[in-house]
C-alpha positions as a printed NumPy array, in Angstrom:
array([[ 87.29 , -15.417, 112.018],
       [ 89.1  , -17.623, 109.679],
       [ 90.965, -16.18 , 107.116],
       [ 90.049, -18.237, 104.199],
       [ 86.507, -17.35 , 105.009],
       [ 87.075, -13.638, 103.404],
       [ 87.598, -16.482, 100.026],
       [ 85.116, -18.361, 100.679],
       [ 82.742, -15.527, 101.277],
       [ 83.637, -13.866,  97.095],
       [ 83.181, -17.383,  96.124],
       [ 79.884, -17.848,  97.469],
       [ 78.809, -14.456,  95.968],
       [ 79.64 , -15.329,  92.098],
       [ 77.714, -15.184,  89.297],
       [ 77.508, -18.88 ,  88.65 ],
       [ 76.792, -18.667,  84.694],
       [ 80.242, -17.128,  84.621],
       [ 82.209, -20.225,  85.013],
       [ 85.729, -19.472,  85.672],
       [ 88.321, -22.98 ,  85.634],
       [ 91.94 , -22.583,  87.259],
       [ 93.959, -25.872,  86.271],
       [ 97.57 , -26.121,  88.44 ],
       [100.209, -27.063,  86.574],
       [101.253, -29.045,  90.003],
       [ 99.26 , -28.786,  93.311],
       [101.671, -29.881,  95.611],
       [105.254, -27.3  ,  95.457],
       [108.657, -27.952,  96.87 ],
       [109.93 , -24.896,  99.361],
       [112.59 , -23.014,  97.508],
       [112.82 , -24.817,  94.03 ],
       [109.315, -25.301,  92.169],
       [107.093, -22.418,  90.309],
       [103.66 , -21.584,  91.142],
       [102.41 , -22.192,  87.484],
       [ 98.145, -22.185,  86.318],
       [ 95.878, -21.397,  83.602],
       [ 92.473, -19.533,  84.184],
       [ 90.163, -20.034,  81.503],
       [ 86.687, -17.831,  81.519],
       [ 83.326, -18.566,  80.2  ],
       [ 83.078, -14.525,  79.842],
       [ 85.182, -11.558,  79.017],
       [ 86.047,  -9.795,  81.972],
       [ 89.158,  -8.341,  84.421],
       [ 91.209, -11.246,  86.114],
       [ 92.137, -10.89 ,  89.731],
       [ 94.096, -13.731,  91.623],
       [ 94.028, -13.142,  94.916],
       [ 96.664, -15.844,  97.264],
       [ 96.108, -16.329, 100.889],
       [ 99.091, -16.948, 101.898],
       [100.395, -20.678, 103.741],
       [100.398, -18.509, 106.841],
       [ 97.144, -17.696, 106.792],
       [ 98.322, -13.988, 107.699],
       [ 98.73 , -11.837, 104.734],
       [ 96.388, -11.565, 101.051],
       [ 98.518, -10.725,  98.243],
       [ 97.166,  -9.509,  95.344],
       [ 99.485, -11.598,  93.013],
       [ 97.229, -10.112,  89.648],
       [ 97.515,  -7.715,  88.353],
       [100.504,  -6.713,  90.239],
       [103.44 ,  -3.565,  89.525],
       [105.111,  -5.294,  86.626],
       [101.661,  -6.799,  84.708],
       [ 98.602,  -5.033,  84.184],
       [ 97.195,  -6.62 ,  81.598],
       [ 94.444,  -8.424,  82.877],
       [ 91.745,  -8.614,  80.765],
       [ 90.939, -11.955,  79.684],
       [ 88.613, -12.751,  76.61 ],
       [ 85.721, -15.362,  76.502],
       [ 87.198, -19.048,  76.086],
       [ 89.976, -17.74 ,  76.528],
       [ 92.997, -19.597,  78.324],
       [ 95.801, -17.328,  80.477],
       [ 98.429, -18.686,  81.464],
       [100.27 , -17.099,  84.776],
       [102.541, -15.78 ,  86.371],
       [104.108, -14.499,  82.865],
       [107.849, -13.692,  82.375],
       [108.472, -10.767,  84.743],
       [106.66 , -11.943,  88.249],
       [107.711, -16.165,  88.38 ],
       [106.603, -17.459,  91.944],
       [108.622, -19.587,  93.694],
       [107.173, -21.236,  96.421],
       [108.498, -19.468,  99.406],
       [107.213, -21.65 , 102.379],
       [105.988, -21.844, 105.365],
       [104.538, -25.524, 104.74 ],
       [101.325, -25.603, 104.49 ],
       [ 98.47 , -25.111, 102.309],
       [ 97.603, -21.707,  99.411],
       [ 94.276, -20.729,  98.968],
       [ 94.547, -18.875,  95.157],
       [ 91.317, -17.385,  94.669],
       [ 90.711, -16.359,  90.573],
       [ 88.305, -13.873,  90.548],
       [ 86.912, -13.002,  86.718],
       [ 84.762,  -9.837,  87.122],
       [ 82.529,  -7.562,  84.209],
       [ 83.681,  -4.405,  85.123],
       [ 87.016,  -3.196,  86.607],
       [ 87.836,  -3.19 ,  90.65 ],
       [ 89.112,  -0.415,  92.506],
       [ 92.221,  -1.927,  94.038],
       [ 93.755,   0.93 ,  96.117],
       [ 91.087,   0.162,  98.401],
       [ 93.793,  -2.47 ,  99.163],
       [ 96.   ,   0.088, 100.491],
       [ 99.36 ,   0.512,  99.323],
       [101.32 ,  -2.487, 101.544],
       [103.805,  -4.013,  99.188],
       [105.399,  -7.085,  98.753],
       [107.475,  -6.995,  96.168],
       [105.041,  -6.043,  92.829],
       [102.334,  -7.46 ,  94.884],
       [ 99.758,  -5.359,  97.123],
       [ 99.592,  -6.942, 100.27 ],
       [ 96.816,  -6.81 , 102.868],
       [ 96.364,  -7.958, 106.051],
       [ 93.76 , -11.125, 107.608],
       [ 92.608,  -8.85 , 109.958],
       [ 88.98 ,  -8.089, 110.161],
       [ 89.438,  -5.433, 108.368],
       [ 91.728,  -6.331, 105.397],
       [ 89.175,  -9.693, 104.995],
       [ 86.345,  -6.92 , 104.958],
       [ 87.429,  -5.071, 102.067],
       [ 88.93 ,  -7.536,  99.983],
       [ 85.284,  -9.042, 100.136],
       [ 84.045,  -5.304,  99.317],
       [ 86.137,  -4.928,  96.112],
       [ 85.65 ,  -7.662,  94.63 ],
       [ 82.173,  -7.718,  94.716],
       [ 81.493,  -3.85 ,  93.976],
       [ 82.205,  -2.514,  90.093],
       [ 84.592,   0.662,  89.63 ],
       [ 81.783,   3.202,  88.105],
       [ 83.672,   5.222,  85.972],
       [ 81.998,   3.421,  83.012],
       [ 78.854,   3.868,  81.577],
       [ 77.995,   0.147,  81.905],
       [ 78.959,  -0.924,  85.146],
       [ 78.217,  -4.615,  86.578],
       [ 79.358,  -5.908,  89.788],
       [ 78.626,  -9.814,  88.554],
       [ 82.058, -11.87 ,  88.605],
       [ 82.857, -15.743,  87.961],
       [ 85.34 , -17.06 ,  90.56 ],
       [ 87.026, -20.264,  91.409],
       [ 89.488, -21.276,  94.35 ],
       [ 92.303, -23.804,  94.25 ],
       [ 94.44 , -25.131,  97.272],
       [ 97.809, -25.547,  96.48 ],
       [100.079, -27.675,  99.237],
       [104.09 , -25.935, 100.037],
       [105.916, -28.361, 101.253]])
């Protein structure tokens, strides 16, 4: 199967009265010199995942939250703006296109369910069968340690070119 189908596939699945917008601050980066740089802005307070699909189609990366930035809760109306100071991005090539998947969901998601494969603070999971199996699983099933536990999230997915 194709990789960016595991994407597609939590897109599809959203909640689509929780409208989550990702605005690039450039869609097209230069190997080796420019910053991955967006805003996510949600129509609902929730937990923000961003989830990359790497140029190589071979490897997920959880990019948030990641080892050096937990903080992802995110307010109604309100506007993030990532990666903070701490975890910059530079685009590290091959050419080709990102898939950044923002993923706004109502109740937490258990992420080591991810495994533990790092790349640098980022979890890191494979485009295997598999690894597109359970990303799809987590983010569409709540962590039901609370009492109030939804598995409804608002997503959006933006293509960004390396090049």
């Amino acid at each position: 199967g194709d990789p960016g189908g595991a994407l597609n596939d939590i897109l599809a699945q959203r909640d689509p009265r929780r409208q989550v917008t990702v605005r690039l601050g450039a869609d097209r980066l230069a190997i080796g010199k420019d910053k991955l740089d967006l805003t996510v802005t949600s129509s609902h307070a929730g937990h923000l995942y961003l989830i990359l699909l790497g140029s190589d189609n071979r490897s997920f990366y959880l990019l948030f939250p990641n080892d050096r930035d937990h903080a992802n809760t995110i307010q109604a109306g309100e506007t993030l703006r990532l990666p903070r100071t701490g975890w910059r991005i530079t685009a590290q090539g091959p050419a080709g296109v990102d898939r950044v998947l923002a993923v706004v969901a109502e109740s937490p998601r258990n992420l080591a369910l991810l495994g533990n494969e790092r790349a640098g603070p980022f979890l890191q999971s494979l485009t295997d069968a598999n690894g597109r199996a359970r990303l799809s699983w987590i983010m569409g099933t709540a962590m039901c340690g609370e009492a109030k536990c939804s598995d409804a999230y608002g997503a959006a997915l933006v293509d960004i070119t390396e090049q």
